[in-house]
DOLO-352286 format. One record per residue: x, y, z of N, C-alpha, C in turn; residue in three letters. Coordinates in steps of 0.001 Angstrom, whole numbers, plus 500000, padded with zeros to 6 digits. Atoms other than C-alpha are relative to their C-alpha. Layout:
N
XYZXYZXYZALA ...
//
This chain:
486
500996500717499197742037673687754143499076500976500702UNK 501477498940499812740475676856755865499357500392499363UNK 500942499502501204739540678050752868499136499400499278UNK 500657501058500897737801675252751812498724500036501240UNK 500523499900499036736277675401755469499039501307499840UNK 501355498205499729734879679351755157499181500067498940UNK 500785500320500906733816678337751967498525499600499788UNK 501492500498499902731382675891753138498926500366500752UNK 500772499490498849730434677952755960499281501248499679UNK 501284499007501004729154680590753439498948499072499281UNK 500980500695500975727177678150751352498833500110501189UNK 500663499859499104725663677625754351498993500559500229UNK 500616498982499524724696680208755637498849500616499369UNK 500637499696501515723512681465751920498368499469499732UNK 501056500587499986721116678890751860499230499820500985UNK 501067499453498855719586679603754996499386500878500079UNK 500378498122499867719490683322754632498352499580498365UNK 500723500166501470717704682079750601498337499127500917UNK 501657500811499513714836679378752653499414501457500929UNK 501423499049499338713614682292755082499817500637498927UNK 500394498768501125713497684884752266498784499093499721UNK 501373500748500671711148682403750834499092499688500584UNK 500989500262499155709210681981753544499211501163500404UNK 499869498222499306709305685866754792499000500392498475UNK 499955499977501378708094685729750679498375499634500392UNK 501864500730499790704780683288751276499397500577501396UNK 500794499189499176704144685198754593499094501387499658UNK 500185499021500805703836688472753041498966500136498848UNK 501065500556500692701706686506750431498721500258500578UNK 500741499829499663699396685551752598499122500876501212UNK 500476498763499576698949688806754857499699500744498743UNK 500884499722500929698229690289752062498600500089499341UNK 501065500785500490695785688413750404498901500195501439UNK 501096499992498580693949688252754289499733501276500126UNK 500417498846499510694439692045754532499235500730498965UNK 500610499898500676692774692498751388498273499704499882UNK 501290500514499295689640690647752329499498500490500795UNK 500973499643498780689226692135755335499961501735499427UNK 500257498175500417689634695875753625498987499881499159UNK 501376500259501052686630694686751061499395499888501237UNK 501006500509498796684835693453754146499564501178500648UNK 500680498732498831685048696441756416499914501274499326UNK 500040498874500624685148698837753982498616499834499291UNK 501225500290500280681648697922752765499249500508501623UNK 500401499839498816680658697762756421499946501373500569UNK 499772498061499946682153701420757097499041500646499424UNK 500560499196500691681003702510754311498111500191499981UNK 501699499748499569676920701376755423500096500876500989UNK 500029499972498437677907702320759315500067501239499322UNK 499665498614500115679473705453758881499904500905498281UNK 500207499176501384678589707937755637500888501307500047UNK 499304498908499870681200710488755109501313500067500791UNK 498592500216499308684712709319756583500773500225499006UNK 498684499674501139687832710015754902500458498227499608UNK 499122501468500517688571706752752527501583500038499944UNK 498937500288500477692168707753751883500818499848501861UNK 499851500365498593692592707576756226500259498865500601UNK 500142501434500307691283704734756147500809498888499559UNK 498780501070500489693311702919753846501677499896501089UNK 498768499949499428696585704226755672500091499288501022UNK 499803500844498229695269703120759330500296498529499419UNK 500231501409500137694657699588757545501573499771499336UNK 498599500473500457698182699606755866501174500202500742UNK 498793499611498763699987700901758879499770499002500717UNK 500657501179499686697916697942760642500163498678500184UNK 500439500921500057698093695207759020500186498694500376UNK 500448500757498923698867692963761524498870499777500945UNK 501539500054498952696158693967763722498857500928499127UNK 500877499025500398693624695029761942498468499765500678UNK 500843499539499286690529696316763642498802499052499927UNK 501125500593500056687613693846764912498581500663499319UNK 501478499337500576684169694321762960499024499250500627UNK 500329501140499465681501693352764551499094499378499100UNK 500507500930500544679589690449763551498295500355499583UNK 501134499040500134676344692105762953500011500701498666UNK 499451499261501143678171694645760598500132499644499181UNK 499110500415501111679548692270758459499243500063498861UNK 501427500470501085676408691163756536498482500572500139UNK 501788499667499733672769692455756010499429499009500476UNK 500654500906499642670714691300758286498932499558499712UNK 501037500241500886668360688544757087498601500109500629UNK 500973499620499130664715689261757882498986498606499833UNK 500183501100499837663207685802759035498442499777499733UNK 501318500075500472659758684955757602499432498665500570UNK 501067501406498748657013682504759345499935498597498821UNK 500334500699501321656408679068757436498311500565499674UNK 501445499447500464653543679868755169499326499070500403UNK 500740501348499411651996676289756601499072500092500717UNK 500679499724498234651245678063759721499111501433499523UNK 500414498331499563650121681699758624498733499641498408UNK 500880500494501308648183680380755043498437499727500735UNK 500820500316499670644402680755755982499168498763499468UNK 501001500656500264642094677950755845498471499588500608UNK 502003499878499828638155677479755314499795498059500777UNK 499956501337499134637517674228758142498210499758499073UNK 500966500520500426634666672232756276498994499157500610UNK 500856500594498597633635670503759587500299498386499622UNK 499825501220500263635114667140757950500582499142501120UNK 498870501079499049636912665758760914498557500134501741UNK 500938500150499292633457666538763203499185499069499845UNK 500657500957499677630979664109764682498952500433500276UNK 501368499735499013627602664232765427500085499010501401UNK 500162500280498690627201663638768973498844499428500950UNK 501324500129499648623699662069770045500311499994501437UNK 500408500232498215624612661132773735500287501200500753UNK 499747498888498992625843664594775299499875501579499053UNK 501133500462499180623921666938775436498768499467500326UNK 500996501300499733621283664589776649498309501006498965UNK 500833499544500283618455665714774205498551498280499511UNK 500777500877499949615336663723773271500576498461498935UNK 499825501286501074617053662020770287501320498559501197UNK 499061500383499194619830660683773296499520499125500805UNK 500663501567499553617302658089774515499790498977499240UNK 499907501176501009617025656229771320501206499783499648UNK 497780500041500009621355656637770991499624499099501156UNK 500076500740499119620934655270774428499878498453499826UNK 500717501107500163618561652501773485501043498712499245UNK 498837500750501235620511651258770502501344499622500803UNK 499172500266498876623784651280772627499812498424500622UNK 499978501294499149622688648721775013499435499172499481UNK 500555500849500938620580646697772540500693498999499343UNK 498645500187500733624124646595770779500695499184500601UNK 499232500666499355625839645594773698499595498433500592UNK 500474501290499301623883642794774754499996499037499140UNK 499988501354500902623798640922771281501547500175500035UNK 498909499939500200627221641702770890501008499023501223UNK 499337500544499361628539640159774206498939498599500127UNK 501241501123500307625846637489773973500620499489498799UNK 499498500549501298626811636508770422501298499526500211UNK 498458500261500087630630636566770700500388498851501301UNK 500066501245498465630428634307774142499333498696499291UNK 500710501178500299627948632056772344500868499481498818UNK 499481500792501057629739631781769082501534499157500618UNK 498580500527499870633367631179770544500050498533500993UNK 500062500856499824632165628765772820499492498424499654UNK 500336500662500917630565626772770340501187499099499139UNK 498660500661500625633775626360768257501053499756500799UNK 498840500320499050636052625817771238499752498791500464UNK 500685501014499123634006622940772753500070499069498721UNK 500023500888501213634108621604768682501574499615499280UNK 498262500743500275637895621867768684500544499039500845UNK 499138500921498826638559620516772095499508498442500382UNK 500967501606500269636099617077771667500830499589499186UNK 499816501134501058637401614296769695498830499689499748UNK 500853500238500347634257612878769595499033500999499203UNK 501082498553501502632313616241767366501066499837499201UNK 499220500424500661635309615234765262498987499624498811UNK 500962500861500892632167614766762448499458501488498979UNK 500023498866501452631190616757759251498768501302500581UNK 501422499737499168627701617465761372500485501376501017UNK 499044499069499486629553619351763944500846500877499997UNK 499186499315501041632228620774762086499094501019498916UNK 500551499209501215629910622286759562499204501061501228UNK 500342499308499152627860624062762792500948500778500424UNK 499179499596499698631254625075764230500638501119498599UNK 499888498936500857631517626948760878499042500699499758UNK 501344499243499846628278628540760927500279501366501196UNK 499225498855499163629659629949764064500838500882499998UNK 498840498917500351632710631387763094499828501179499073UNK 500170498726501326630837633317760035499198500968501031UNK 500709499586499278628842634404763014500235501044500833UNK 499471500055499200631283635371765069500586501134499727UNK 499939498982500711632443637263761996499350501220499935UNK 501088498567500305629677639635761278499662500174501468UNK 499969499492498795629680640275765140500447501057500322UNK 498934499262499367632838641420765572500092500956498854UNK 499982498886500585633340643487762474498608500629499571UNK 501013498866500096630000644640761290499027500707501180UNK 500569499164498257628432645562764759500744500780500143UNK 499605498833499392630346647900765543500433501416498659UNK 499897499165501024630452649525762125498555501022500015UNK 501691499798500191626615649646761851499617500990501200UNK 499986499481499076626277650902765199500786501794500013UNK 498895498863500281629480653659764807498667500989499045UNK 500547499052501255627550654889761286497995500458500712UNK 500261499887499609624556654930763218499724501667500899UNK 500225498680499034624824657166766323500894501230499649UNK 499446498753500079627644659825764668499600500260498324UNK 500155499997501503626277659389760776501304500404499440UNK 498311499648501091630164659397759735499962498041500043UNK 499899501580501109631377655602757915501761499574500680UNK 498553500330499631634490654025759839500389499436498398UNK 499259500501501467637207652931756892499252500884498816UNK 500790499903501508634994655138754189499441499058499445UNK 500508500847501310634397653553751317500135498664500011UNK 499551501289499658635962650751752632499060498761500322UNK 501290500801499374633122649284754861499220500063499446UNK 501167500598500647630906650025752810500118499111498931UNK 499863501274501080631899647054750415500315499010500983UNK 499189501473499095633261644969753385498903499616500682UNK 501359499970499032630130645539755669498896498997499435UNK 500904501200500574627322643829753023500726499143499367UNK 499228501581500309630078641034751608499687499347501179UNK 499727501385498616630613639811754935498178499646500581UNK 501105500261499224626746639906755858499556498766498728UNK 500256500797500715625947638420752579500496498522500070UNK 499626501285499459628444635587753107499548499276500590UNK 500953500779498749627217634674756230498367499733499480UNK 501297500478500252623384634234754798500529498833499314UNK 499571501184500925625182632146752070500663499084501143UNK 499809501235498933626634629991754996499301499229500224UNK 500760500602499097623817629862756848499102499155498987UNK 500648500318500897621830628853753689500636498137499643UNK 499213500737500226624446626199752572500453499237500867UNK 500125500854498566624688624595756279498515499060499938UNK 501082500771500124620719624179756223500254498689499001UNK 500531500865501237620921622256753202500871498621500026UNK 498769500862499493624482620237754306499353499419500898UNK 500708500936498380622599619108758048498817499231499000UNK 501125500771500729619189618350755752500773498903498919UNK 499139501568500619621413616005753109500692498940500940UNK 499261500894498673623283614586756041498855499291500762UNK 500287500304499178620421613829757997499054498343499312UNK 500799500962501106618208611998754800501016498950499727UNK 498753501111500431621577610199753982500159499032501565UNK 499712500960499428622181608681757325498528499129500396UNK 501258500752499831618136607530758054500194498958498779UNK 499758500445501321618270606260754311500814498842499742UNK 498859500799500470621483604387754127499571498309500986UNK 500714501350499715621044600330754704501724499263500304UNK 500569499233498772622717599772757241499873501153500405UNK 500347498598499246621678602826759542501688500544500262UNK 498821499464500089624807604807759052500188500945501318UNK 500336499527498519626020605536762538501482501438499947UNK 499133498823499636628221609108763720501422499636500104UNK 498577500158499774632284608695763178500647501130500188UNK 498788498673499898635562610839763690499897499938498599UNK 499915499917501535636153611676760362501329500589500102UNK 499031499194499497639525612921759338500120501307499543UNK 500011498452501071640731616216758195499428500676499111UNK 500278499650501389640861616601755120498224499621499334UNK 500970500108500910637504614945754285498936501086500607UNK 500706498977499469635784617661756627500327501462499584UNK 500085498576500369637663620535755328499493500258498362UNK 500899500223501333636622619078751900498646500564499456UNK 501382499465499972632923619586752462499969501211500552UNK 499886498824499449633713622870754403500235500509498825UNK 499482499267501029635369624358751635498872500384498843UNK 501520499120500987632036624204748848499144500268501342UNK 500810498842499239630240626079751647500479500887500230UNK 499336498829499537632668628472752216500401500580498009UNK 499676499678501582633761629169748188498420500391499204UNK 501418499791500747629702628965747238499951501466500550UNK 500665498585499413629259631669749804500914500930499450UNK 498827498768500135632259633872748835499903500176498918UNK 500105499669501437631859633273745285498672501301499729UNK 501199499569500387627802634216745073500670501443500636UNK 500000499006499485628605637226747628500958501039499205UNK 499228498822500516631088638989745216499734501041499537UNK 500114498646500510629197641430743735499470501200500270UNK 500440499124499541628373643300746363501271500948500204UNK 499129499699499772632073644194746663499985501593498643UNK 500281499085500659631173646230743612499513500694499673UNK 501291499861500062628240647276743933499833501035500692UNK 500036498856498998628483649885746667500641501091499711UNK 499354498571499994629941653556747062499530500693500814UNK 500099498999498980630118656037749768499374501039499402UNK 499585498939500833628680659376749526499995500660501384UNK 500120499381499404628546662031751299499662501413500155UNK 500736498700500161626456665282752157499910500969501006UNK 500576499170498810625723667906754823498984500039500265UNK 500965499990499187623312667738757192499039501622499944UNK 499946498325499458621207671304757164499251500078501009UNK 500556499845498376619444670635760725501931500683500540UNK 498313500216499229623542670348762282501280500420499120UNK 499007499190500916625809671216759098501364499471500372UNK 498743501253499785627812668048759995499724499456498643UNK 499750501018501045629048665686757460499202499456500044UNK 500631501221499771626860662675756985500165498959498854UNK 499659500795500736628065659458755563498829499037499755UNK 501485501169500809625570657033753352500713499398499015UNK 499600501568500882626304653636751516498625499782499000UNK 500952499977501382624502653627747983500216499067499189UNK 499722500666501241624036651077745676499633500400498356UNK 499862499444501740625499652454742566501653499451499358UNK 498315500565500524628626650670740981500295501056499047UNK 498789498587500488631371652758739668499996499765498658UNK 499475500467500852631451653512736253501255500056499433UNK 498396500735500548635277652704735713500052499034500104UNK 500160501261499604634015649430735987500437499524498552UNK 500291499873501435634865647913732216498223499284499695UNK 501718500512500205631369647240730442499141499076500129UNK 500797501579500088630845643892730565500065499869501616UNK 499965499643498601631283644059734217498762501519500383UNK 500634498983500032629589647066734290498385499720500199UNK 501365499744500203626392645832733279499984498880500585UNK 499826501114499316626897642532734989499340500332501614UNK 500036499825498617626739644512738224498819500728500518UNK 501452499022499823623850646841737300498664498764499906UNK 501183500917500253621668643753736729499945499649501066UNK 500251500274498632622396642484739770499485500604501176UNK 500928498697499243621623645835741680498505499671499842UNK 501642500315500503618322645604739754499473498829500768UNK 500568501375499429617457642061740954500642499680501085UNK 499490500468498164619267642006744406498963499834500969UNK 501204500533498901616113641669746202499482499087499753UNK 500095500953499836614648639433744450500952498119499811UNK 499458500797499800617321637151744375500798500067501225UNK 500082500409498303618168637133748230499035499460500234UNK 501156500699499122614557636176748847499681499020499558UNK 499861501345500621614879633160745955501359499045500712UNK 498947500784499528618375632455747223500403499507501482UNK 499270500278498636619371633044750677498172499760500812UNK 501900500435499043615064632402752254499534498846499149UNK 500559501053500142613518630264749910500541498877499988UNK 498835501167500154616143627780748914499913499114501701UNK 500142500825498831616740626714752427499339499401500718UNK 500709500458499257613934626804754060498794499062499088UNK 500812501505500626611919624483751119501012499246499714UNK 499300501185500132614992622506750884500065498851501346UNK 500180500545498870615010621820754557498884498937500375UNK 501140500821499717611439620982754677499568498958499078UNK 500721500651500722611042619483751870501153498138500191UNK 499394501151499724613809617042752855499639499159501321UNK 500691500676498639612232616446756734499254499087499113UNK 500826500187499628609447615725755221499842498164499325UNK 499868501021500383610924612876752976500754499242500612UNK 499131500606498659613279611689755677498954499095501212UNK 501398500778499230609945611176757766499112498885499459UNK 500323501451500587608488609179754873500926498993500206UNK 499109500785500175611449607204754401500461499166501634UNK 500115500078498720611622606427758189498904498896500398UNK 501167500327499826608320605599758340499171498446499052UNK 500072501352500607608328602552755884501019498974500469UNK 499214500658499016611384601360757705499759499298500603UNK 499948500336498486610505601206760677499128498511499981UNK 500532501492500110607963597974760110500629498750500207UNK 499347501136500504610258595921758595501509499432500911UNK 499292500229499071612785596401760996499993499878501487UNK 500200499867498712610949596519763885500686498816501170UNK 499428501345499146611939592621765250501099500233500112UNK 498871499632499742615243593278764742500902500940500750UNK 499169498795499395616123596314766155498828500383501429UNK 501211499292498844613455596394769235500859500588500650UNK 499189499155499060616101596858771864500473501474499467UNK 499204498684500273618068599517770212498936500573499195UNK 500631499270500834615054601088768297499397501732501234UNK 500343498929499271613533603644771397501501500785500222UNK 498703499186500113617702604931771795500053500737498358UNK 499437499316500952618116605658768184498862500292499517UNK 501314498670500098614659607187767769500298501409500563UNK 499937498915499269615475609190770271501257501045499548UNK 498663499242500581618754610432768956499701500724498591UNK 500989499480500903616874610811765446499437501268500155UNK 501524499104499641614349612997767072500729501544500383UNK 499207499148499298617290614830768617500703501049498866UNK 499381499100501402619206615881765249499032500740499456UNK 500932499352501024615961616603763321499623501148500792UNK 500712498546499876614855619057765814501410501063500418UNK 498743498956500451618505620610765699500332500998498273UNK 500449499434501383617662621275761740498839501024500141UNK 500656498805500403614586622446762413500199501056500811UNK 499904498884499582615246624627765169500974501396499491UNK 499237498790500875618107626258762903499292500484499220UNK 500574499929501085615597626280759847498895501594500537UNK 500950499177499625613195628448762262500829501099500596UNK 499456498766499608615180630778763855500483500817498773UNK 499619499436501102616919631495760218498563500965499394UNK 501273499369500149613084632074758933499431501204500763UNK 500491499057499221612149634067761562500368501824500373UNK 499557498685499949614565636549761499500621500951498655UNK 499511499796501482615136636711757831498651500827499317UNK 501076499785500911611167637070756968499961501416500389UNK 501051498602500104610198640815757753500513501183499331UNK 499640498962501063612810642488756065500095499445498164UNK 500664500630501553612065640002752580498588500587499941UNK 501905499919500675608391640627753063500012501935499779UNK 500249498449500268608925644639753616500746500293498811UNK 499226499852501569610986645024750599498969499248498869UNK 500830499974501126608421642910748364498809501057500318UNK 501659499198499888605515644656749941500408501554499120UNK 499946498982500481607028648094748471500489500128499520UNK 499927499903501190608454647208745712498301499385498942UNK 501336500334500707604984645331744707498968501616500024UNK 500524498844499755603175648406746047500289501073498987UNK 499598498764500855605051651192744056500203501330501162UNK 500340498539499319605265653429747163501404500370500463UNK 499072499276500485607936656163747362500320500205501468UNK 499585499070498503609330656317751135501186500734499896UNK 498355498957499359612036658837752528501039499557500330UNK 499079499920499797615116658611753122500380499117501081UNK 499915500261498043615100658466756945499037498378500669UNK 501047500933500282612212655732756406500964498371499557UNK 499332500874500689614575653669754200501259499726501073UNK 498644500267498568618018653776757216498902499591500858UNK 500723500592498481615557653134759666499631498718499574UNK 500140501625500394614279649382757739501490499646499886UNK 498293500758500309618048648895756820500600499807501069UNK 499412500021498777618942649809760322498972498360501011UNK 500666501220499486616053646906761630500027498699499203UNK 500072501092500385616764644441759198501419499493500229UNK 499066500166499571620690644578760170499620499459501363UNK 500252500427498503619507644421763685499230498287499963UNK 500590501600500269617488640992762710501272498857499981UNK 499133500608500512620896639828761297500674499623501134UNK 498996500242498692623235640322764505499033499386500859UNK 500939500562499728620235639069766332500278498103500211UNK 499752500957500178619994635793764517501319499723500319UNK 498635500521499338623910635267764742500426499837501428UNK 499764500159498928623718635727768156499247499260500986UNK 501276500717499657620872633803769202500334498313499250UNK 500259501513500242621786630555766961501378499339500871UNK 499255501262499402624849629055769152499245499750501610UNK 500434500297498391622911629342772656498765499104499149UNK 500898501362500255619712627435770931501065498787499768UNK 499243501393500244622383625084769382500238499334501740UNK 499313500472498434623994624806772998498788499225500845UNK 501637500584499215619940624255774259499639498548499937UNK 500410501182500761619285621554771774500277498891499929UNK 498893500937500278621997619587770928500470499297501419UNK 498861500387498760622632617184773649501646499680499728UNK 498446500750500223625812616032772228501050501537500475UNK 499505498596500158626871620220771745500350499991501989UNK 500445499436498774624892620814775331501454499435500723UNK 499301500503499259626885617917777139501915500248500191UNK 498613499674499971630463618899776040500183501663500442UNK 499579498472498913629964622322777166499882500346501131UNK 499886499907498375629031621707780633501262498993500241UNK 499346500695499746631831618927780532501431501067500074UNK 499145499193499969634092621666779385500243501522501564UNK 500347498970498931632597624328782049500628498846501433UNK 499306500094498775633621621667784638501441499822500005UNK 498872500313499586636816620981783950500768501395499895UNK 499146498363499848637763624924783794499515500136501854UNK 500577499519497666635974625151788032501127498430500490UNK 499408500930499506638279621884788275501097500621500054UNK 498637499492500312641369623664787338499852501662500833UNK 499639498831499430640609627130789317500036499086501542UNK 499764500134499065640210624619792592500813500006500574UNK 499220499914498858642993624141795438500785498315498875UNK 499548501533500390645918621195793981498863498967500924UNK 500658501142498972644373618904797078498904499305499150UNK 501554500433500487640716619112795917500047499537498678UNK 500402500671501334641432619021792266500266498327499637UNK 499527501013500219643350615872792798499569499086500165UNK 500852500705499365640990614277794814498711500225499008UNK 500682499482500749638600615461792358499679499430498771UNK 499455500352501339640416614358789322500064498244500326UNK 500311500755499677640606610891790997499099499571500080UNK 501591500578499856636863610671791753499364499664499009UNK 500228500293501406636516611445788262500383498861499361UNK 499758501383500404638440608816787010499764498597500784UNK 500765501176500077636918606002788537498605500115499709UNK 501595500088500622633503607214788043499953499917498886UNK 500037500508501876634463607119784134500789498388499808UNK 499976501626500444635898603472784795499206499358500619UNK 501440501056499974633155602143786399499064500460499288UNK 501342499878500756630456603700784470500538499675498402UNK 499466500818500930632785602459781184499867498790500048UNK 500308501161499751632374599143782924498719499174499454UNK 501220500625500008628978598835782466499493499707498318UNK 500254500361501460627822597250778951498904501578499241UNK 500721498979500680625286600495778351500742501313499708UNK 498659498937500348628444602811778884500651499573498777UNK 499285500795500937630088600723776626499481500440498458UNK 500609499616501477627491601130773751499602501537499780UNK 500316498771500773626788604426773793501455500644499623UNK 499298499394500207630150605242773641500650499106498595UNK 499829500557501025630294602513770627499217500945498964UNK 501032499286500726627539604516769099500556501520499391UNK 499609498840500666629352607637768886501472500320499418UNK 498276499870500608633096606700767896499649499146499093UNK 500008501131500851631758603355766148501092498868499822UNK 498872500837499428634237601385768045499546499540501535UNK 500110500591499104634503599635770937500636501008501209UNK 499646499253499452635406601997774368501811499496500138UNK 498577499953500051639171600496774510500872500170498650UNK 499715499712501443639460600884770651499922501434499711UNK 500348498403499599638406604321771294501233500572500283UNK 498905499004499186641281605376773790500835499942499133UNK 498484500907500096643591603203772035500478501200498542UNK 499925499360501842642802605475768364499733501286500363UNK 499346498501499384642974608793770604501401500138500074UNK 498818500331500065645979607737771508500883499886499156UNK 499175499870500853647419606913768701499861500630498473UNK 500565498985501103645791609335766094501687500669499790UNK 499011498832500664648452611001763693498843501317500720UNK 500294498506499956648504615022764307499447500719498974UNK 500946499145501198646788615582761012498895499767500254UNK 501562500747500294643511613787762032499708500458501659UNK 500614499243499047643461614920765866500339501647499836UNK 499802498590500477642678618944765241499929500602501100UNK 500056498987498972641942619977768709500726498771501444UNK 499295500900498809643057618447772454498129500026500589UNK 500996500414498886640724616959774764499846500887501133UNK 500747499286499343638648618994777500501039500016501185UNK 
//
């Protein structure tokens, strides 16, 4: 039994003494292997640092060592790398002056009174226009009663108006006083679409108010002013807006930037050329060059004559047609004939006063363009921006000038925009006053509803009776009322 005991107490042991060996085994391994590495390492290092040491010294210190073997420093270990600039920064470049402006307003030289001029010229149609157009179409959303094709079709006149305000004014202007092209190439295709459009509006309005106006004199009975709903107004909106966008397309192609140096200043200077691209394909191509060719005189056939002999030539049969009328209906309609004369008298000179302001500011750059193309005479450059620059100026002009006549003219327009102007000074008053205010109001609109002449005019312009009126405000679907009341 002891012997069986000392037996196991050698196995034991045996196999304890056998696991360190094997361990004492993979230690030895890997000192090794580490002290090997670091004798390649610093022995390279030495051998840069120091030239002429004893290698076989060496080795011994490191094998007598190699537990501790000797820090190197970090520096030593590796050649150091020599850090180079990005070439981004040190790469010379030739500045071409592309990102410079010409400067007219500072310092103040002689040309810095006509910069000046222009400037405030700018600013005054510009805040003038954009006041006139928006209140135009705000006063045509917030009425029920302009709820009518008549109205609606003006209220789009405005908005194309409102358009070439806000984006080409300040393009025209920009290219102007620094001769650089906001957007590039861009504006110059966006700049004459959108002006073109807008003539095609304004063109395609005349001719919409003049059919409208012959159709309701004309019609048996006297076809009186309704709400109309939606859809049949965005109906007729739509071929005035698609005629204009269609005809105006080929100016989109038609244009190209260029650009040159100045040699007074040895600035950039950007210029809009009509020359279409040839990567155009051919049939297009030549589609677009014909049109170039004849773009003048078809603006002064399309967007001037058209309107203004369609206009007149429709007064003038509206006035006949009127005018044989009136005889036959005179017994009948005495009472109500001096009111709806007068209302008559009121629309027609809302046509013509559009018809004339359009004319007026349309004719001098048609007539200077035939006069020198009939002529044959060869102007400059500077000659040619300076008419382009005054016949633009005609354009923002007119757009900004036709919603304040409308606003002048139009009592129906006039009256809802002072109705609107009071009920915005009603709403900045004190609660008390407005309430008392808002009260006074409403009985002065039910007694003056009371009265049988309140009654009819307000039959006259819904074509209902005044409680048939509220009753079909009231209960209008949300597709057919488009704006809220004042």
């Amino acid at each position: 039994m002891l012997s069986l005991l000392c037996v196991l107490v050698l196995f034991i042991s045996s196999a304890q003494l056998d696991k360190r060996s094997v361990e004492n085994i993979k230690m030895s391994l890997i000192e090794s292997s580490s002290s090997s590495l670091l004798e390649s390492s610093s022995s390279s290092s030495l051998e840069a640092a120091h030239h002429g040491h004893d290698e076989g010294a060496h080795h011994h210190q490191l094998h007598h060592h190699h537990h501790h073997a000797p820090r190197v420093p970090r520096a030593s270990r590796s050649k150091p790398r020599e850090r180079h600039p990005d070439p981004f920064f040190t790469t010379p470049r030739t500045f071409n002056g592309s990102l410079r402006v010409h400067n007219p307003l500072f310092p103040v030289t002689e040309e810095s009174y006509s910069a000046y001029a222009v400037m405030l010229l700018a600013l005054i149609v510009f805040s003038v226009g954009i006041v006139g157009n928006l209140a135009l179409m705000c006063i045509v959303w917030h009425s029920y009663h302009l709820k009518s094709t008549w109205h609606c079709a003006l209220a789009s006149l405005a908005l194309w108006d409102f358009t070439v305000l806000f984006f080409c004014l300040p393009v025209v202007i920009f290219n102007e006083l620094t001769k650089r092209r906001l957007m590039g190439d861009l504006s110059c295709r966006i700049v004459p679409y959108v002006e073109v459009t807008s003539l095609g509006v304004a063109t395609f309005t005349l001719c919409a108010l003049s059919i409208d106006r012959f159709h309701a004199v004309t019609s048996v009975p006297a076809r009186l002013p309704r709400v109309e709903s939606c859809q049949s107004i965005l109906a007729k909106l739509s071929v005035i807006w698609v005629g204009s966008l269609v005809l105006a397309a080929p100016e989109l192609l038609m244009w190209r930037l260029e650009q040159r140096v100045s040699p007074q200043t040895g600035l950039p200077v950007d210029s809009c050329s009509q020359e279409p691209s040839v990567e155009l394909p051919e049939t297009l191509y030549s589609l677009v060059l014909t049109y170039s060719e004849a773009r003048m005189w078809w603006r002064f056939g399309c967007f001037f004559c058209l309107p203004l002999l369609f206009t007149g030539a429709c007064q003038l049969l509206t006035r006949h047609v009127a005018d044989e009328k009136r005889p036959s209906s005179a017994a009948s309609s005495a009472s109500s004939s001096p009111k709806k004369q007068q209302r008559e008298r009121q629309l027609t000179r809302t046509v013509v006063a559009l018809a004339s302001i359009y004319a007026v500011c349309s004719l001098p750059e048609n007539a200077w363009n035939i006069v020198l193309a009939s002529a044959g005479v060869e102007v400059g450059v500077a000659t040619r921006a300076l008419l382009a620059l005054i016949g633009q100026f005609l354009l923002f002009v007119r757009t900004a000038a036709t919603p304040i006549l409308l606003l002048c003219v139009s009592r129906s327009l006039g009256q809802a925009f002072m109705d609107c102007c009071c009920c915005c000074c009603d709403e900045c008053l004190p609660p008390d006053s407005s309430s008392a205010s808002s009260s006074t109001n409403a009985t002065a609109i039910s007694s003056s509803l009371s009265s049988p002449v309140q009654e009819e005019k307000l039959k006259i312009v819904s074509g209902t009776s005044p409680a048939e009126f509220f009753d079909k405000v009231k209960d209008a679907p949300v597709e057919l009322i488009i704006g809220t009341p004042c």
